[in-house]
Structure formats: C-alpha cells, structure tokens
Backbone as JSON, one array per atom type, in Angstrom:
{
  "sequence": "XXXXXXXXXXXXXXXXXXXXXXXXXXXXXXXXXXXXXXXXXXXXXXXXXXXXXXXXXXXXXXXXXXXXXXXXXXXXXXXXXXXXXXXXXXXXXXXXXXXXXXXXXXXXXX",
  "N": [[3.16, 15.19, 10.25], [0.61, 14.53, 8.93], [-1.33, 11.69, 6.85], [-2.86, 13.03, 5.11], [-1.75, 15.27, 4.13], [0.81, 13.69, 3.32], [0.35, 12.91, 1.03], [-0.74, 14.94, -0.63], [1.73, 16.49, -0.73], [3.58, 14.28, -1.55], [2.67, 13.98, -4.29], [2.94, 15.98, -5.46], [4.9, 15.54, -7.22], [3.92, 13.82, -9.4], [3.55, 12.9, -13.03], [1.84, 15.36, -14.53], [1.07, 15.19, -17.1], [-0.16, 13.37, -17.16], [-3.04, 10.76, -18.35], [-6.41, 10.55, -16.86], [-7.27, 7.63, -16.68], [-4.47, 7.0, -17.12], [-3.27, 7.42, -14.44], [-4.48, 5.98, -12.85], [-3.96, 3.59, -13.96], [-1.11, 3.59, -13.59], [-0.63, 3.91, -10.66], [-1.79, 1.38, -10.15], [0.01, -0.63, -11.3], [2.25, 0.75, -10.42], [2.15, 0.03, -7.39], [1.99, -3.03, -7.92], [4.96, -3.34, -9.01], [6.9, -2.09, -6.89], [5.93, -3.72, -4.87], [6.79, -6.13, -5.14], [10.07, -5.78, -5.36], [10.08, -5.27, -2.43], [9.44, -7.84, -1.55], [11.6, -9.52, -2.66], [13.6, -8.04, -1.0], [13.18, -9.45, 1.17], [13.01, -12.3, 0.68], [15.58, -12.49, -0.37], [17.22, -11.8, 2.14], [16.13, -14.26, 3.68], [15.88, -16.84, 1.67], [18.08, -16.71, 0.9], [20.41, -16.22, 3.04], [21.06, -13.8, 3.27], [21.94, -10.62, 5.33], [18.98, -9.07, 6.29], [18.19, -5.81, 4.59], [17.42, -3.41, 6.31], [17.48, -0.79, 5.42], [16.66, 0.11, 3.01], [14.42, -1.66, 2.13], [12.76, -0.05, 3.98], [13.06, 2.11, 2.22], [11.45, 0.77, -0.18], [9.02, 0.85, 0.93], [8.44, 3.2, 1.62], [7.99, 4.01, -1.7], [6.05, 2.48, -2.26], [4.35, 3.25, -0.71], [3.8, 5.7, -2.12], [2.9, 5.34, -4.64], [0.67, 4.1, -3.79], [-0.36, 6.56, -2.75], [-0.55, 7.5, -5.4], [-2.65, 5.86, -6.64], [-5.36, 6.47, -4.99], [-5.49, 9.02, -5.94], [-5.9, 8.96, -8.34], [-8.81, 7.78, -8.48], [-10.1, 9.64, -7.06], [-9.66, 10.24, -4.37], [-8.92, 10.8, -1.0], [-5.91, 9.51, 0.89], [-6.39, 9.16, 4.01], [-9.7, 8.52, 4.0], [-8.7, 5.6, 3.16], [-7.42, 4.41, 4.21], [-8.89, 4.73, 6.87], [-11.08, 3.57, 5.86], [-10.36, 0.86, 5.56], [-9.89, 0.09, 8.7], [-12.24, 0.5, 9.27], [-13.55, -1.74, 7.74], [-11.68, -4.16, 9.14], [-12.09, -4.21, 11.89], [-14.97, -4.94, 11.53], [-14.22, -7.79, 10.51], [-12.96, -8.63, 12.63], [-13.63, -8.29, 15.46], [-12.91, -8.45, 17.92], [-10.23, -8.45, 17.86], [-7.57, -10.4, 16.09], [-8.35, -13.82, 15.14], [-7.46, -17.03, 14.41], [-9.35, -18.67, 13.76], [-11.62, -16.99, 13.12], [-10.36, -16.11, 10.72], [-10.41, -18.21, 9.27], [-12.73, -18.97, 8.42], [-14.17, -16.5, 7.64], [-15.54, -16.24, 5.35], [-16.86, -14.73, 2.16], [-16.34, -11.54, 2.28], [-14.83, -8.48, 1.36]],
  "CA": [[2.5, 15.22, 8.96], [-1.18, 13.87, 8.37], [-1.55, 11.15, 6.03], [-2.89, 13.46, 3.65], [-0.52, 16.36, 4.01], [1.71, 13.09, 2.63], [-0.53, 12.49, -0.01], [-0.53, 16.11, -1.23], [3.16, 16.8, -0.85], [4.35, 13.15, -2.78], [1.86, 14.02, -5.48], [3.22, 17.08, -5.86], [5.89, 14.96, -8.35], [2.93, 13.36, -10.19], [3.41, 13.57, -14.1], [0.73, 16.06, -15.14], [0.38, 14.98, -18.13], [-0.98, 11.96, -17.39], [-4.84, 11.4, -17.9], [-6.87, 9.87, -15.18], [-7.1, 6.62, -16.44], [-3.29, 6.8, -16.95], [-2.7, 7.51, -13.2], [-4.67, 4.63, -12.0], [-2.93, 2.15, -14.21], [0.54, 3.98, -13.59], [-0.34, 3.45, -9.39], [-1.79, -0.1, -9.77], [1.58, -1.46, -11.99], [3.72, 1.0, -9.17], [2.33, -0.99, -6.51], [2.44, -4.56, -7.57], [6.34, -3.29, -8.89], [7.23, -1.81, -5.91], [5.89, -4.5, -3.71], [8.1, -7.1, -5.89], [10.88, -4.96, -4.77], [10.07, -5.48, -1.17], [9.57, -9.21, -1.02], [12.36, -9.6, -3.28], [14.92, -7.9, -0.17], [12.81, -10.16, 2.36], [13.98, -13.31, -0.05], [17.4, -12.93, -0.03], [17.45, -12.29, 3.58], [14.86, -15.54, 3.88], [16.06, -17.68, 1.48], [19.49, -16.97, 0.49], [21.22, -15.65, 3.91], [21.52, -12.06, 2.98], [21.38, -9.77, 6.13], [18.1, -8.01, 5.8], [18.13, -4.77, 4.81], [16.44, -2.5, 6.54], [16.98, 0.65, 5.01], [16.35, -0.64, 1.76], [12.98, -2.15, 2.78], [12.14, 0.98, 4.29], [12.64, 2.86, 1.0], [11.09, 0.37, -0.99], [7.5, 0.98, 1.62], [7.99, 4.5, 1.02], [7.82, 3.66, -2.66], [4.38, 1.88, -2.11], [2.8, 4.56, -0.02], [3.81, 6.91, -2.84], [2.0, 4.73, -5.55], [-1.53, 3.97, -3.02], [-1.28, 8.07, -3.42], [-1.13, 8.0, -6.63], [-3.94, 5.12, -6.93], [-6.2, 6.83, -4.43], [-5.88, 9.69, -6.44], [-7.13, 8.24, -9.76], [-9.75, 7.22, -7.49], [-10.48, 10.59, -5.84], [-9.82, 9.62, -2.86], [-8.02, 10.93, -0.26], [-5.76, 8.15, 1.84], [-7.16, 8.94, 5.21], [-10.5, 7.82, 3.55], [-8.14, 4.32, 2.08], [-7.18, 4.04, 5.79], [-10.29, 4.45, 7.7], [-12.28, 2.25, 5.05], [-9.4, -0.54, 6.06], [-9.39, -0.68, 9.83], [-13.33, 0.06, 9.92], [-13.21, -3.59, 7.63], [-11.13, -4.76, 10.0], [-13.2, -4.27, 12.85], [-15.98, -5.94, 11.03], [-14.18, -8.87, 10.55], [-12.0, -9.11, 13.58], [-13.8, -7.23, 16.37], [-12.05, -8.97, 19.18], [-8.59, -8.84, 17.12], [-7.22, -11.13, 15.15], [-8.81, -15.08, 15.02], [-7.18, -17.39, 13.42], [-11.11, -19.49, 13.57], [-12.33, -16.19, 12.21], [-9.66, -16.09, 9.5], [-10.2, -19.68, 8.56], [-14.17, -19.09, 8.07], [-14.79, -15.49, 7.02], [-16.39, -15.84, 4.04], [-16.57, -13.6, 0.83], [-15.97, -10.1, 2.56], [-13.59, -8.13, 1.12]],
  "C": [[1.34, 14.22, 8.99], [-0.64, 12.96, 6.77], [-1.64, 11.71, 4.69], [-2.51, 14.4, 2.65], [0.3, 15.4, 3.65], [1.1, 12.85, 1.3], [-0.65, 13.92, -1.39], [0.83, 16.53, -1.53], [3.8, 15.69, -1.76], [3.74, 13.62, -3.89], [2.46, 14.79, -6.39], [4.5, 16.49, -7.56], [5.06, 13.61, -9.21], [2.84, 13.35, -11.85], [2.24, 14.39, -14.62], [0.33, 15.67, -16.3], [-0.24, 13.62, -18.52], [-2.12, 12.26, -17.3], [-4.97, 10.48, -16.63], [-6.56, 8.16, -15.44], [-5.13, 6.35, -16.36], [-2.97, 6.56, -15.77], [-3.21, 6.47, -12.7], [-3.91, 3.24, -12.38], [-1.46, 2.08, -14.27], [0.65, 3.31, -11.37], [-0.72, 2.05, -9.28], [-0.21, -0.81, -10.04], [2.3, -0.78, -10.95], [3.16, 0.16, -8.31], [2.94, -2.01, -6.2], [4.19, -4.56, -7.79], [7.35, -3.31, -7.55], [6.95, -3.06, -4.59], [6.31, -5.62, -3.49], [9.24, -6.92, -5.32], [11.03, -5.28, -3.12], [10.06, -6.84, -0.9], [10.74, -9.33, -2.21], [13.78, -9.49, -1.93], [14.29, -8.93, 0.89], [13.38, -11.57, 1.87], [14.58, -13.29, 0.33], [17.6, -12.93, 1.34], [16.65, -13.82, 4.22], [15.92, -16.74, 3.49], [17.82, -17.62, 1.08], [21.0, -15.97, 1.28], [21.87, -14.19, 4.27], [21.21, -11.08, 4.74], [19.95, -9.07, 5.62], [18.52, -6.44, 6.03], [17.43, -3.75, 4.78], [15.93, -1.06, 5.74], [16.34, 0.79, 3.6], [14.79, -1.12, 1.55], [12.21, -0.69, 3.07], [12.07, 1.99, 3.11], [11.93, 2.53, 0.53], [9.18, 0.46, 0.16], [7.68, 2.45, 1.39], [7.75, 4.93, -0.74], [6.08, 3.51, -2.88], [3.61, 3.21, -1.91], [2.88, 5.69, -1.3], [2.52, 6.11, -4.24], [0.4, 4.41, -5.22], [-1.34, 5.19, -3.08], [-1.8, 8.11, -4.19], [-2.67, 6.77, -7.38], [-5.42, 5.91, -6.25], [-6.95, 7.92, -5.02], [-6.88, 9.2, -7.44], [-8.5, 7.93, -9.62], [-10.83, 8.15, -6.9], [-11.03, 10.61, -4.73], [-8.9, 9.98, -2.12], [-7.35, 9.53, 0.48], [-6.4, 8.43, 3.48], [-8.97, 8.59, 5.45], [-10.23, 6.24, 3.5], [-8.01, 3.35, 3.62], [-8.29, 3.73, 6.81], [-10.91, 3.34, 7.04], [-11.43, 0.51, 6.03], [-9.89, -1.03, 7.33], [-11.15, -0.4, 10.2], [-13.81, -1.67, 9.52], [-13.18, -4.26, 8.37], [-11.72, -4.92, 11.53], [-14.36, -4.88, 12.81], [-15.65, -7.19, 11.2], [-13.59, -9.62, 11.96], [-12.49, -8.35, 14.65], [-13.5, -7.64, 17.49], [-10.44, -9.18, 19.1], [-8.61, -10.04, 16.87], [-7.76, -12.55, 16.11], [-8.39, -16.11, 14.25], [-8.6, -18.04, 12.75], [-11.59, -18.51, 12.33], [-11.84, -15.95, 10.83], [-9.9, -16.91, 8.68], [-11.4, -19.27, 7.73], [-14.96, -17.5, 7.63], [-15.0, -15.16, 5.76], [-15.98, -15.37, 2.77], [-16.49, -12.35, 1.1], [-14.93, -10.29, 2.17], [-12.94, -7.19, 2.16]]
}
C-alpha cells in the first residue's frame, strides 16, 4: 500500500459532515491527543518501570498517521506531498546526515 492508497482508505471513516475548517481543527487536536497517548506509554515504561508496550505504541502511531491524513486533507494535500516536503527539508538541513554542530546552529528554518 502507497502512502496515499493509506490516506484514501483511513479517510474513508472521515465524518462527512464536518466542514473544512472543522477537519483541520479535528486533525490538529487528534494529533497533539494522540501523540499524548504515545509519550504517555513511553513514561510509564521510562519513568515508572512499566514494560513498554509495544503493541500499544504501535496502535497509538497508527492513530497519528490517521489524524496527519486527516490534517493533510484539510490542507489538500496528499501525504506523499507531507512526506517528500519533510525529507527534501531534511536534506537541506542535514545533507551529510545528521550533525549534532548543524543541529546546534541551524537557524530559523523550519
């Protein structure tokens, strides 16, 4: 499955009757929720001895990716657009891989 054959198929359970701005401020709040959720199981395994759990974790990132759909959408934006934009970034900033030097001192790029 293609990125955006995931992007089309999660959507598919999208409330319709949301408007646009609805959907962008329904996938920003799922994000930062969802990504609460995930450092939340990394905690307890961190700070308060819990085995981590994996599968759990791994739901809670399939959570996410379902919410950057539904942001990208709002957006009209496919994610293999959300993706490319990222790692061409990333190539900008890091074009020899990762620095910590370059990390320290790169600026105001976003």
């Amino acid at each position: 499955m293609t990125i955006n054959e995931y992007q089309n198929l999660a959507l598919r359970t999208l409330n319709p009757a949301l408007t646009g701005k609805d959907v962008l401020i329904n996938g920003v709040m799922g994000l930062c929720g969802e990504a609460g959720e995930a450092i939340d199981l990394v905690k307890k395994h961190l700070a308060q001895g819990h085995d981590l759990d994996r599968e759990a974790l791994i739901g809670e990132l399939g959570d996410i990716a379902w919410y950057l759909a539904e942001t990208a959408r709002a957006l009209d934006c496919d994610l293999e657009t959300v993706l490319r934009r990222n790692v061409e970034k990333l190539q900008r900033r890091y074009p020899e891989g990762f620095s910590a030097a370059k990390s320290l001192n790169r600026g105001e790029e976003a």
